[in-house]
N, C-alpha and C positions, 0 to 999 in steps of 0.2 A: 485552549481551555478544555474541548471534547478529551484531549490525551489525560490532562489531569481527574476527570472523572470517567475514564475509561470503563474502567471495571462496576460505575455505577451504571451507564447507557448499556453496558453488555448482558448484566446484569437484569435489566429493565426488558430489553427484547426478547429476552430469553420468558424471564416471566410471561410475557403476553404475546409469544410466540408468536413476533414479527420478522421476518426476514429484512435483513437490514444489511445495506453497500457501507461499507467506509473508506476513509482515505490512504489506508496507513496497514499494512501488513503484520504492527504490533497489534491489533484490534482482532485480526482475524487468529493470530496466535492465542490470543485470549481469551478465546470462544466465538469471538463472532464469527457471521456467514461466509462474508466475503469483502474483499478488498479490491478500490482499482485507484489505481493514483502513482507518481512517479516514483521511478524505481532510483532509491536513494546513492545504492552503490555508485549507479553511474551518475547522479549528483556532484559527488564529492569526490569521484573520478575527472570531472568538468569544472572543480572549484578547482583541483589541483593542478590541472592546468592553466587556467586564470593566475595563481599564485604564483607560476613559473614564469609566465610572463610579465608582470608585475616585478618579480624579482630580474629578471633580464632587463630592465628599464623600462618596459610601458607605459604609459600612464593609466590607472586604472578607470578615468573620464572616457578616452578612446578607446576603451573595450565595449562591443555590443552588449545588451543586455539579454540573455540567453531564458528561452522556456524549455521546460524538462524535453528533450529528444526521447526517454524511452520509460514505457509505461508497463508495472506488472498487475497481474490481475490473479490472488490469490484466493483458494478455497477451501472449507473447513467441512471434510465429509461427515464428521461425529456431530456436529451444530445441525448440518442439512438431515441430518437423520431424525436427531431430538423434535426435527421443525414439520417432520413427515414430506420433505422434498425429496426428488428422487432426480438427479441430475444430469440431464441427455450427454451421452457420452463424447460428441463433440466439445460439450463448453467443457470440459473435463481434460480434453486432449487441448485445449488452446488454454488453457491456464498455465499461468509460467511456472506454479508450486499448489499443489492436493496436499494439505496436511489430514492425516488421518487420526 
């Protein structure tokens, strides 16, 4: 539901100049501050092997059920400027992606 009015919640912090986390790296693409949540590629890098096995005869009942193994944490420097944040060069250097 938050993806389908994305561009309303971005829209909204921006007006009342909240700094705001989300889940989802399209959100911080779209102006918002910052993202942490699992990193999709290897998602669906980990469904495709699921599917392989599965196709190899598995049963898909005897496959564990898996939590995301790897997580990005992305940042939006033109949003943290509009917001008058200034961002310690650490968290900077440990972000997997700085959009400017």
């Amino acid at each position: 539901m938050a993806q389908l009015h994305r561009d309303l919640i971005i829209g909204l912090t921006a007006r009342h100049r909240l700094p705001a986390v989300y889940f989802e790296r399209a959100f911080v693409a779209a102006g918002g501050l910052i993202s942490y949540g699992p990193d999709l590629v290897d998602q669906f890098h980990r469904a495709a092997a699921y599917v392989d096995r599965i196709l190899k005869g598995e049963k898909p009942a005897d496959l564990p059920v898996q939590a995301p193994a790897k997580y990005e944490t992305v940042l939006n420097l033109k949003t943290a400027k509009a917001l008058g944040l200034e961002l310690p060069p650490t968290v900077l250097a440990r972000a997997d992606e700085v959009i400017e």
